[in-house]
TORTI-188250 format. One line per field, with one value per residue (C-alpha): residue in one letter; x, y, z. Coordinates in steps of 0.25 Angstrom, whole numbers, plus 5000, padded with zeros to 4 digits. Layout:
N
fike	A_...;
px	X_...;
py	Y_...;
pz	Z_...;
END
This chain:
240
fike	X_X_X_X_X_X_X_X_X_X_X_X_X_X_X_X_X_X_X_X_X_X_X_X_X_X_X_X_X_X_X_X_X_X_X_X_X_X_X_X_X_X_X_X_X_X_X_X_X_X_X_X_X_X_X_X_X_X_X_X_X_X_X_X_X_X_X_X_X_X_X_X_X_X_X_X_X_X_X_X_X_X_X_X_X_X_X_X_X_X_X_X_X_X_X_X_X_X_X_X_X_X_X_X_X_X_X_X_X_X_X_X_X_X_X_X_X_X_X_X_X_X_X_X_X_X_X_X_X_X_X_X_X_X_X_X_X_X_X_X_X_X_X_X_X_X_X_X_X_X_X_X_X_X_X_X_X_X_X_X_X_X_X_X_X_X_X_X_X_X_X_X_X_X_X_X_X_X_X_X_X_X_X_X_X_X_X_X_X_X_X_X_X_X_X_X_X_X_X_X_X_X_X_X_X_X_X_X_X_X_X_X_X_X_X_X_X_X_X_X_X_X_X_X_X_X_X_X_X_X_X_X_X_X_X_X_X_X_X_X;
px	6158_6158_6169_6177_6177_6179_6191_6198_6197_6204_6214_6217_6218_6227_6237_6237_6240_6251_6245_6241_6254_6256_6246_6248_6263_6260_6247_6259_6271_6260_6255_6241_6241_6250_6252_6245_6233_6233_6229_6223_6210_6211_6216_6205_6194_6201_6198_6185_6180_6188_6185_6192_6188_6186_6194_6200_6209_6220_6223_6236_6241_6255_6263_6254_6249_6234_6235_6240_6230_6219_6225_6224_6208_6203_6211_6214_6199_6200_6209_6219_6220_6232_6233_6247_6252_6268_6278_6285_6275_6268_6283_6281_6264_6269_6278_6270_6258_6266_6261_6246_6238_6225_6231_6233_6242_6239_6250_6243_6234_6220_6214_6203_6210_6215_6229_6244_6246_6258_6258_6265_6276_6282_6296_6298_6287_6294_6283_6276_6262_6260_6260_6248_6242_6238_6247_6253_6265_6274_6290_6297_6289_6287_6279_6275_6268_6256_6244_6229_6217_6203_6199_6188_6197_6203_6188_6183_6195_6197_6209_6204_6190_6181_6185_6176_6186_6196_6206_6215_6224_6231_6236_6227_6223_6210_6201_6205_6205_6190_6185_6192_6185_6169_6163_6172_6168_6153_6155_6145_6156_6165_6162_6172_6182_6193_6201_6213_6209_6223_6218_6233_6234_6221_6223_6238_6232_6221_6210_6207_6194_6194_6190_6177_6177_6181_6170_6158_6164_6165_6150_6145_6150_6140_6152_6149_6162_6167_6180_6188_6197_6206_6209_6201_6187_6182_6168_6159_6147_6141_6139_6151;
py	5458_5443_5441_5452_5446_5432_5440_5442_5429_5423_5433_5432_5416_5418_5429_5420_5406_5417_5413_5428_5430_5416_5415_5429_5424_5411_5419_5429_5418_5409_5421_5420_5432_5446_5457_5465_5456_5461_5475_5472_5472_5484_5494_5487_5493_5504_5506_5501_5511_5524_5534_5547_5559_5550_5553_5542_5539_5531_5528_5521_5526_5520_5523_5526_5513_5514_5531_5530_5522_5529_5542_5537_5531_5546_5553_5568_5572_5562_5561_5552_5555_5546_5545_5538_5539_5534_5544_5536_5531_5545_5547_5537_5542_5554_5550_5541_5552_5564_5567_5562_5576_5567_5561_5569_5563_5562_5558_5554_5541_5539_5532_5534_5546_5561_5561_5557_5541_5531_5523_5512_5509_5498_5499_5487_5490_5495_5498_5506_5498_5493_5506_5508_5515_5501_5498_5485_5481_5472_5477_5485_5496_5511_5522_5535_5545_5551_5560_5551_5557_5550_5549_5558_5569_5570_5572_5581_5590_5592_5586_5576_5574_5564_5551_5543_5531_5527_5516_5511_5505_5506_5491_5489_5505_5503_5501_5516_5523_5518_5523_5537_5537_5536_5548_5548_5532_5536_5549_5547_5551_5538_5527_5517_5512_5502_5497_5487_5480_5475_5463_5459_5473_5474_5461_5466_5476_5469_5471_5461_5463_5479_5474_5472_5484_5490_5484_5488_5500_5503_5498_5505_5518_5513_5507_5492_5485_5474_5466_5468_5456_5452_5464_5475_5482_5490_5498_5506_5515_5507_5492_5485;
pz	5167_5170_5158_5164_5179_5169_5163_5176_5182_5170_5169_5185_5184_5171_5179_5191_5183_5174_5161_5156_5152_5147_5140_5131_5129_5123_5113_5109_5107_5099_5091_5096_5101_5097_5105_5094_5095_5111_5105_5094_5098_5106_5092_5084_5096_5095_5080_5080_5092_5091_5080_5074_5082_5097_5111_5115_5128_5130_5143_5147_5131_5135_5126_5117_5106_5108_5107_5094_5089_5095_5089_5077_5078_5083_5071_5071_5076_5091_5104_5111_5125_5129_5144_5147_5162_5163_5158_5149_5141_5140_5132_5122_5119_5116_5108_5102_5099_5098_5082_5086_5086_5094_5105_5119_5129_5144_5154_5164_5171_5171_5185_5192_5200_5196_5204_5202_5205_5201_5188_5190_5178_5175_5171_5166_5153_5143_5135_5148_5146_5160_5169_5177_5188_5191_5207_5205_5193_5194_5195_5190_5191_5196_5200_5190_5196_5184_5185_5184_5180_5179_5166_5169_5174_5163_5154_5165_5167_5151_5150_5139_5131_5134_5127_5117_5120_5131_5130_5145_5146_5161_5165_5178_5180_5171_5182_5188_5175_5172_5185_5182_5169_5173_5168_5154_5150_5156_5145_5131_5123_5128_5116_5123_5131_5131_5143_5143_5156_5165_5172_5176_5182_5188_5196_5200_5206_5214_5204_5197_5193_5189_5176_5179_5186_5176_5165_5176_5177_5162_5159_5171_5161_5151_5143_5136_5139_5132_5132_5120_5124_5137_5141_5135_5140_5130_5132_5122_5126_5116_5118_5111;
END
């Protein structure tokens, strides 16, 4: 926890002095760094955790990288449930899984409330990552209104299993989607948990230290989190 309040004072001070992005350019431009080394390490937690026959969410699927990848770990016996808000990139996930007999597609929001609410899209991102339920972005941008369940809602009503993994991804809206998701993390058939944690977002809104919020939260469930690298929490019901 003390590395995660740690985490977000660094990242703070670097935002403030406007090094973050300095600092990735200059890794990318020098070949340090690649933007496939930024996932990376994500996929090869993927493949190490999920196995042929697991339900597993993707939440914030976009359009739809992750949703293929995990259709291909839970092979013809698992489930996909890719949840993906924003109209748009609902078209180019289906088009993307259309021939994938094991993924379901969910057009709708997780939060931490069951409801209609505005998803903030940024029209200036081609590639449609940065929408978020998350209040504050920077122009241009408009207002899309989608339907929001909690993540238990959606267990609890039938309108999809019980995951033995969940993977976020929702630029600053983590925080609300944990909250909605109590009963299915605390759930003895969850194995795991991995969360790409905004902290540029979260402190454009306000909320600066949600991380940690977010990791108590996830221990409180039983979860042993760990920190895959800057901007991942991962969690396993079995210590990592």
């Amino acid at each position: 926890m003390i590395r995660t309040y740690l985490a977000v004072f660094l990242r703070g001070l670097l935002r403030r002095l406007r090094l973050t992005a300095y600092a990735k350019s200059v890794g990318l431009r020098l070949g340090l760094l690649s933007e496939d080394d930024l996932e990376r390490a994500v996929d090869d937690f993927l493949t190490a955790t999920i196995r042929p026959g697991d339900v597993v969410w993707d939440v914030g699927a976009n359009r739809g990288r992750h949703t293929r990848l995990l259709s291909s770990l839970v092979g013809r016996d698992g489930l996909v449930v890719s949840i993906e808000p924003e109209a748009a990139n609902m078209g180019h996930l289906a088009s993307a899984v259309w021939s994938a007999p094991n993924v379901t597609l969910v057009n709708a929001a997780l939060s931490d409330t069951d409801g209609t609410e505005t998803l903030i899209v940024s029209t200036g991102d081609k590639a449609g990552r940065t929408h978020s339920l998350s209040g504050k972005r920077p122009a241009p941008a408009a207002g899309q209104a989608v339907q929001v369940f909690r993540g238990d809602t959606l267990v609890q009503e039938r309108r999809a299993p019980q995951p033995a993994f969940i993977m976020i991804d929702v630029e600053g809206a983590e925080e609300r989607v944990v909250a909605g998701l109590s009963a299915t993390l605390r759930s003895a058939m969850l194995k795991g948990v991995l969360i790409e944690i905004h902290f540029g977002a979260l402190e454009q809104d306000g909320r600066a230290f949600a991380p940690v919020q977010i990791e108590r939260r996830i221990r409180s469930l039983g979860l042993a989190a760990r920190w895959l690298d800057r901007s991942h929490l991962v969690a396993c019901r079995q210590p990592l």
